[in-house]
Residue frames as a rotation matrix with the C-alpha (Angstrom) as fourth column:
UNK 1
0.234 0.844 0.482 -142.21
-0.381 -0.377 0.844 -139.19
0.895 -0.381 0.233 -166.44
UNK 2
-0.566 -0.707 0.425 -141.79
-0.557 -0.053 -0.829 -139.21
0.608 -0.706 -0.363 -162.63
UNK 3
0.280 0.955 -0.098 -143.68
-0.026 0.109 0.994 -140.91
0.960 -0.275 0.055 -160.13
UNK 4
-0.456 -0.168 0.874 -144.39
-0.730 -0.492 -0.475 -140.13
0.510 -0.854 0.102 -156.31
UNK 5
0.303 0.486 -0.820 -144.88
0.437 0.694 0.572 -142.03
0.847 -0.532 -0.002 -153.94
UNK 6
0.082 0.164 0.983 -145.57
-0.736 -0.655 0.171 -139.85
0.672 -0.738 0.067 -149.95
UNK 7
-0.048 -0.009 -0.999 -144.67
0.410 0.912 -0.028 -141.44
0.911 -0.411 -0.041 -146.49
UNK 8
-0.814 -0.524 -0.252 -144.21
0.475 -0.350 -0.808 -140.63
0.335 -0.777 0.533 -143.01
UNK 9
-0.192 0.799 0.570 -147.76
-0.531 -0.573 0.625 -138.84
0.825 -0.182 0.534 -142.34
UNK 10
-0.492 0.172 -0.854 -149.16
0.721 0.630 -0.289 -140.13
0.488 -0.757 -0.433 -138.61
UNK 11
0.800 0.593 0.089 -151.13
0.254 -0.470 0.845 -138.49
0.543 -0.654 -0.527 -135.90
UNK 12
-0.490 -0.831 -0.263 -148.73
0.695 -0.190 -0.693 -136.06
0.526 -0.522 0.671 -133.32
UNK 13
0.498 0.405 -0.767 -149.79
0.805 -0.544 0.236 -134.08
-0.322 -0.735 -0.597 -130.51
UNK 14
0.854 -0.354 0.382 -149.21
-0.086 -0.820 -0.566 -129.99
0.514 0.450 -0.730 -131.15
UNK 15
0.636 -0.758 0.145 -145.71
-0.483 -0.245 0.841 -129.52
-0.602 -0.605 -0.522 -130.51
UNK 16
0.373 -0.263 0.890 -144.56
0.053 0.963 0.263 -132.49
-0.926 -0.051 0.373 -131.89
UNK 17
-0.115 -0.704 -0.701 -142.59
-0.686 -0.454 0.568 -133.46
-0.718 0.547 -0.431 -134.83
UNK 18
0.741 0.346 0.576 -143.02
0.161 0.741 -0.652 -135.60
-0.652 0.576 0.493 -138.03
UNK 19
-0.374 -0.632 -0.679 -140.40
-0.742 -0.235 0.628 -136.23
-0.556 0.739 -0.381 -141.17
UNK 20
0.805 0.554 -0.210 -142.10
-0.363 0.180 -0.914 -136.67
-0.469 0.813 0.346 -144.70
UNK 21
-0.424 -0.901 0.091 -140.55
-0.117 0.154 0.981 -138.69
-0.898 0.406 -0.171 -147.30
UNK 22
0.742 0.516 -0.428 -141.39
-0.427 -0.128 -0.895 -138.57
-0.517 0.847 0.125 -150.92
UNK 23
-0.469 -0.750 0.468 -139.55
0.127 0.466 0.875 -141.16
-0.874 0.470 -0.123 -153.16
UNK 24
0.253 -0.182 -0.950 -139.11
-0.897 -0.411 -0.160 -140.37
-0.362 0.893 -0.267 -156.80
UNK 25
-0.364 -0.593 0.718 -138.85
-0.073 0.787 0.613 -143.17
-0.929 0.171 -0.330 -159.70
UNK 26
0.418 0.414 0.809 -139.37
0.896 -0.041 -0.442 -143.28
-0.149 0.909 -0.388 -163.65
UNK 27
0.904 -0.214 0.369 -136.86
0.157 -0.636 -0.756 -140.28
0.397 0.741 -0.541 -164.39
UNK 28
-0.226 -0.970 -0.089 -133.93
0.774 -0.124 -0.621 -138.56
0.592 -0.210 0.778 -163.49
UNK 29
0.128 0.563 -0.816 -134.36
0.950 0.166 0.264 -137.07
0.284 -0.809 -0.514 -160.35
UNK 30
0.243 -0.279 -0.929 -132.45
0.734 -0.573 0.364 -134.17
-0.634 -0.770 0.065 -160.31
UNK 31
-0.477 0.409 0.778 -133.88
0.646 -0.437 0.626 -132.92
0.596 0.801 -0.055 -163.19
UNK 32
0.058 0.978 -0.200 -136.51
0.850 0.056 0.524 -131.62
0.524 -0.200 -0.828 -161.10
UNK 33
-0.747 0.108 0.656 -137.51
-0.596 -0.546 -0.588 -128.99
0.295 -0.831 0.472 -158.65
UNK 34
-0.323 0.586 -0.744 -139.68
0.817 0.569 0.093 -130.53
0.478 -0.578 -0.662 -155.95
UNK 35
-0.142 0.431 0.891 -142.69
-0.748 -0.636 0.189 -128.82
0.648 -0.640 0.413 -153.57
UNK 36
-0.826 0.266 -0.497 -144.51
0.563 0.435 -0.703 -129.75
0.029 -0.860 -0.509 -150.67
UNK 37
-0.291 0.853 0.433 -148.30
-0.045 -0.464 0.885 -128.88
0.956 0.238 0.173 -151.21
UNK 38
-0.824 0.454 -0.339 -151.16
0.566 0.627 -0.535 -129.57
-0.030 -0.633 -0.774 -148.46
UNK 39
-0.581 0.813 -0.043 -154.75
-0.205 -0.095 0.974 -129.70
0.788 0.575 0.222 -148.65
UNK 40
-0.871 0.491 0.004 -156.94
0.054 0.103 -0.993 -129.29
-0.488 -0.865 -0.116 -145.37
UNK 41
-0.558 0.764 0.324 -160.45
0.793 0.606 -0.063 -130.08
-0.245 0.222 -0.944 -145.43
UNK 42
0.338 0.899 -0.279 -162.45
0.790 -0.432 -0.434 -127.34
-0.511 -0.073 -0.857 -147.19
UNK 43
0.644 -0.336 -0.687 -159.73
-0.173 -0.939 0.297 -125.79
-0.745 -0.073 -0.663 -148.40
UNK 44
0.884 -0.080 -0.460 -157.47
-0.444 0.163 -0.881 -125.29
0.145 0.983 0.108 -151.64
UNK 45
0.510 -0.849 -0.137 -154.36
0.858 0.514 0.010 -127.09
0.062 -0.123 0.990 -151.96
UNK 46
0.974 -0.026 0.225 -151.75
-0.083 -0.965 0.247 -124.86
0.211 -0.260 -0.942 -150.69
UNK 47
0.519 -0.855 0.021 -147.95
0.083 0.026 -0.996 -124.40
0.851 0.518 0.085 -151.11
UNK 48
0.953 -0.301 -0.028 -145.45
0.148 0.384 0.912 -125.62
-0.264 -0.873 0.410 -148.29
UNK 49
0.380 -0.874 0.301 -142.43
-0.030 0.314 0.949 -126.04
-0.924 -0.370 0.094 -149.15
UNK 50
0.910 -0.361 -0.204 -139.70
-0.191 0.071 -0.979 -125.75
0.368 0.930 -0.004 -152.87
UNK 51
0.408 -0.883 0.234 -136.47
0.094 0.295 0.951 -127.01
-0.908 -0.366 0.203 -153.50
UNK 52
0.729 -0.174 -0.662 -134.92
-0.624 -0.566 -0.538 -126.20
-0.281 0.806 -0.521 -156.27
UNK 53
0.775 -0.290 -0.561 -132.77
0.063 0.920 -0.388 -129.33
0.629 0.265 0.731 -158.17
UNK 54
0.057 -0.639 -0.767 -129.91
0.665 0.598 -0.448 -128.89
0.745 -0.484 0.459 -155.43
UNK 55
0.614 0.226 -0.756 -129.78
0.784 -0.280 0.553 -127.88
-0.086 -0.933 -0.349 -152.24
UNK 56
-0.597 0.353 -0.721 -129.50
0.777 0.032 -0.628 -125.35
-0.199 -0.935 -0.293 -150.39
UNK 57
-0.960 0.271 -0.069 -131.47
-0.271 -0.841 0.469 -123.04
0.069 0.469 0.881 -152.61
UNK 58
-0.670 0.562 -0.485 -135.11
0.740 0.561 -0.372 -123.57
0.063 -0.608 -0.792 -150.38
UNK 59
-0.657 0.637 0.403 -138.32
-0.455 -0.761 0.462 -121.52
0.601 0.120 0.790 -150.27
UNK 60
-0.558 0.629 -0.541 -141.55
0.826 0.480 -0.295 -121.71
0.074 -0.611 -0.788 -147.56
UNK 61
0.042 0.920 0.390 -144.51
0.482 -0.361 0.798 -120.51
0.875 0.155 -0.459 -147.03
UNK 62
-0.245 -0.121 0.962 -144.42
-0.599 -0.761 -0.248 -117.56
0.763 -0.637 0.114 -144.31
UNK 63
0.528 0.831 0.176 -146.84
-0.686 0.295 0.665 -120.25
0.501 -0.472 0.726 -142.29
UNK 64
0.946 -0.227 -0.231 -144.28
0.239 0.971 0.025 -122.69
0.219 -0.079 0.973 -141.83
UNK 65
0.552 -0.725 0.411 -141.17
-0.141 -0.567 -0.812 -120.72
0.822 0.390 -0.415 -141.85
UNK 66
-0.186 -0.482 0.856 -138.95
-0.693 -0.554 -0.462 -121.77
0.697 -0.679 -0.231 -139.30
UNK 67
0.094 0.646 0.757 -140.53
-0.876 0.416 -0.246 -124.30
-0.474 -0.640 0.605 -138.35
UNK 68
0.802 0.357 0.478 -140.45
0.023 0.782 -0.622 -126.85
-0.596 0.510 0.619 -141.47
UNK 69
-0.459 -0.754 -0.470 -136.61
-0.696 -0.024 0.718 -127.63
-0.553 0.656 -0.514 -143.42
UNK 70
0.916 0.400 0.029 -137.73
-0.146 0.400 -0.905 -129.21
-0.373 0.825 0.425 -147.03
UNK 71
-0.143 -0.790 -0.596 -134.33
-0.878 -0.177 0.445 -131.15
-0.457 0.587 -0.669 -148.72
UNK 72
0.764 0.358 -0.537 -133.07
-0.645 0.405 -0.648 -133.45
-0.014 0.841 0.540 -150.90
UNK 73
-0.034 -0.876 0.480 -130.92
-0.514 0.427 0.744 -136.31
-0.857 -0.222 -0.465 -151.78
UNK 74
0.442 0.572 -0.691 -130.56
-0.806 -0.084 -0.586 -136.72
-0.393 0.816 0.424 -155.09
UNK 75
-0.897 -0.435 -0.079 -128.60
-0.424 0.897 -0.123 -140.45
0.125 -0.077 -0.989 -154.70
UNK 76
-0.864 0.344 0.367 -131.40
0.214 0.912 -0.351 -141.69
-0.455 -0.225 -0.862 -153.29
UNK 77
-0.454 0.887 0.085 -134.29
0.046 -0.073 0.996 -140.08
0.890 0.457 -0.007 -155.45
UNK 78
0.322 0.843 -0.431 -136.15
0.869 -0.083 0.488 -138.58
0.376 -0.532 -0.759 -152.60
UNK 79
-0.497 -0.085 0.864 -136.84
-0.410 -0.854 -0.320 -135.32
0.765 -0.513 0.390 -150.94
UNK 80
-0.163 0.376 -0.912 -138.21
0.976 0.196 -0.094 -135.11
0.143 -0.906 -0.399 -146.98
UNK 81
-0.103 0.295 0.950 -140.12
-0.061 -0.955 0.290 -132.38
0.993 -0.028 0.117 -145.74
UNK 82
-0.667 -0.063 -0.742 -138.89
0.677 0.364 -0.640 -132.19
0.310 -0.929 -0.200 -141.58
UNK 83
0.095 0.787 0.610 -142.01
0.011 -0.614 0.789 -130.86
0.995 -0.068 -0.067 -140.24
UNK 84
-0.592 -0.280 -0.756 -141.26
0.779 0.043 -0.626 -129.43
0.208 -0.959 0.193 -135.91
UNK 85
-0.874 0.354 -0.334 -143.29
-0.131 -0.832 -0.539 -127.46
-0.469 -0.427 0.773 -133.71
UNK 86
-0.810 0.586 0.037 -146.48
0.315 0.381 0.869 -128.73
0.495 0.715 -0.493 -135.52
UNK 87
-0.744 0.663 -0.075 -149.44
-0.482 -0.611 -0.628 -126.99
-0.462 -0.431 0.775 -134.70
UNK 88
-0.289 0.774 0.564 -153.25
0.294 0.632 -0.717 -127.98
-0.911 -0.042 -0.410 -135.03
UNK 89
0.681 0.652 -0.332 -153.46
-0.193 -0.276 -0.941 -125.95
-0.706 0.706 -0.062 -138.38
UNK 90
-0.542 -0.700 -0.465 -150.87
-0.786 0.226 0.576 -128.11
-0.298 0.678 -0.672 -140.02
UNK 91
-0.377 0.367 0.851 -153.38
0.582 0.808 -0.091 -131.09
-0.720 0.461 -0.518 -140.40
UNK 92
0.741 0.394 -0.544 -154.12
-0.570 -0.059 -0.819 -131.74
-0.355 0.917 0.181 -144.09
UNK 93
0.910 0.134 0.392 -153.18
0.219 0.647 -0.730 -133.89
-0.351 0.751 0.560 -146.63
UNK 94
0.172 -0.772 -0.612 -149.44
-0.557 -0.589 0.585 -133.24
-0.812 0.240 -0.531 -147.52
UNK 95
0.847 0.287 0.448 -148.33
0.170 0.653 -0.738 -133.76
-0.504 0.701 0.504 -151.03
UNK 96
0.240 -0.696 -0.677 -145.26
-0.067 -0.708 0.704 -133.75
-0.968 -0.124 -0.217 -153.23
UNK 97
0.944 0.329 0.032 -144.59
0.107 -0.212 -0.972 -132.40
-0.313 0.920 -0.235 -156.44
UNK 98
-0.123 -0.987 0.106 -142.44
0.582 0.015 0.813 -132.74
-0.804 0.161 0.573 -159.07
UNK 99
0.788 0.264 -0.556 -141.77
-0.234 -0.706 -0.668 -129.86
-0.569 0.657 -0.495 -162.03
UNK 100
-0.176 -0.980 0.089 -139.02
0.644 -0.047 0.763 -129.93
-0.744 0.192 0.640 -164.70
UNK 101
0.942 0.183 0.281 -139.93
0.274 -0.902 -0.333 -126.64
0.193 0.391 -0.900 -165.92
UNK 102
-0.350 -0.935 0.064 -136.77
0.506 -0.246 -0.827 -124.12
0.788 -0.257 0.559 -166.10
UNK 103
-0.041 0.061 0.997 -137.83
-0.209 -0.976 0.051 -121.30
0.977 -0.207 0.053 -164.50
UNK 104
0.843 0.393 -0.368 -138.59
0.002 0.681 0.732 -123.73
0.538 -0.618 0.574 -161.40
UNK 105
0.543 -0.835 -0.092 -135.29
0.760 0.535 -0.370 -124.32
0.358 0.131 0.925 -161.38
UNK 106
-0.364 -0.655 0.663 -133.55
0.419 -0.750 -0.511 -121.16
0.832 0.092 0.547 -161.77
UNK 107
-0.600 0.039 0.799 -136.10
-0.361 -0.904 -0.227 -118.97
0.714 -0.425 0.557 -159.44
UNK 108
-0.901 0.401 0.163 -138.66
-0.183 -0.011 -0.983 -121.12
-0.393 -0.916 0.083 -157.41
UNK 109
-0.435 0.900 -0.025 -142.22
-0.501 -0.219 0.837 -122.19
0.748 0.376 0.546 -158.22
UNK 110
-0.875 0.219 0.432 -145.14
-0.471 -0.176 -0.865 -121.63
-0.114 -0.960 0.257 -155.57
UNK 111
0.163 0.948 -0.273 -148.29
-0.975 0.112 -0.191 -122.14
-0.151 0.297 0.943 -157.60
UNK 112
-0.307 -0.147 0.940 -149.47
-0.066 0.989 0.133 -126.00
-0.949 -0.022 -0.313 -158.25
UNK 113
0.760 0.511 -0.402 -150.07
-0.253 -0.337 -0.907 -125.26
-0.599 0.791 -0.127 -161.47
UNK 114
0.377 -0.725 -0.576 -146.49
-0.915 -0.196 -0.352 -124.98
0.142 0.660 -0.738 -162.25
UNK 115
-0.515 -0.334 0.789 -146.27
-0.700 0.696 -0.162 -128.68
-0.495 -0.636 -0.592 -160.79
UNK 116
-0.155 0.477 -0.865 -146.72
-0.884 0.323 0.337 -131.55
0.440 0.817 0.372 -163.63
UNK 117
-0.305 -0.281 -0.910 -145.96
0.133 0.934 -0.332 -134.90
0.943 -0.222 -0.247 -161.70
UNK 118
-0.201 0.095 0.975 -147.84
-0.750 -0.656 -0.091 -135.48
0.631 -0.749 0.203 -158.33
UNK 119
-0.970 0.108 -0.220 -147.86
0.170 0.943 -0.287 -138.43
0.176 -0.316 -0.932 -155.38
UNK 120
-0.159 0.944 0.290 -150.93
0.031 -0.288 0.957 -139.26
0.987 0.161 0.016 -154.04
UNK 121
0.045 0.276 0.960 -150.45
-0.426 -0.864 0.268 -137.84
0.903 -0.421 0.079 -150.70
UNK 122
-0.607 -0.194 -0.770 -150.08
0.564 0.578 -0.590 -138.68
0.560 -0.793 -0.241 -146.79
UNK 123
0.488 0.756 0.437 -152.37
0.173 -0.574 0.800 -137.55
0.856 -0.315 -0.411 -144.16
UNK 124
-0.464 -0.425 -0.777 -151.16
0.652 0.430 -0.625 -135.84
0.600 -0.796 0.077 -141.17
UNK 125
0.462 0.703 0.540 -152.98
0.021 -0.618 0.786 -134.56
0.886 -0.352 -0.301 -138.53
UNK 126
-0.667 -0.736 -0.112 -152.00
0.262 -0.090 -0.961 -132.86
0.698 -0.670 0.253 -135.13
UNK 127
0.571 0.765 -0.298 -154.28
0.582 -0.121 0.804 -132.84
0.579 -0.632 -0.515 -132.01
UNK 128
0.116 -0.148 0.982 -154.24
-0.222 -0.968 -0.120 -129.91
0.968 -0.204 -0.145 -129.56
């Protein structure tokens, strides 16, 4: 069993830039596929970002596209979600998930469902 542990969340003016980390510990890291969730106030939790157990095989939400590079480093047990161009409707609650499902693996998983192992989250928020 994995555990998460979320860093790097802060206040940034729109424009601005921020880089999540998400350290991994209690398995083998690269077992996994990893996400990047977030959860704004009022709203459901909501897929960001996938990696699949080695790079460069990457997936994003249309919202973020371009804007947000999700990787890994599976030496050091940790993924980072660079987050540029940040806009006021990026504040919320960012989380990261870990799966060791195949299919995850092989093709991508979007839903948090398919995500067993979760930190308990950083807050960032971007003023206009």
């Amino acid at each position: 069993q994995v555990q998460l542990v979320e860093s790097g969340g802060g206040l940034v003016q729109a424009g601005g830039s921020l880089r999540l980390s998400c350290a991994a510990s209690g398995g083998t890291f690269s077992n996994y596929a990893m996400g990047w969730f977030r959860q704004a106030p009022g709203k459901e939790r909501e897929f960001v970002a996938g990696i699949r157990r080695s790079t460069p095989n990457t997936y994003y939400a249309d919202s973020v596209k371009g804007r947000f590079t999700i990787s890994r480093d599976n030496a050091k047990n940790a993924v980072y979600l660079q987050m540029n161009s940040l806009e006021p409707e990026d504040t919320a609650i960012y989380y990261c998930a870990a799966t060791n499902k195949g299919y995850c693996s092989a093709y991508g998983c979007s839903g948090s469902k398919e995500y067993d192992y979760w930190g308990q989250g950083t807050q960032v928020t971007v003023s206009s």
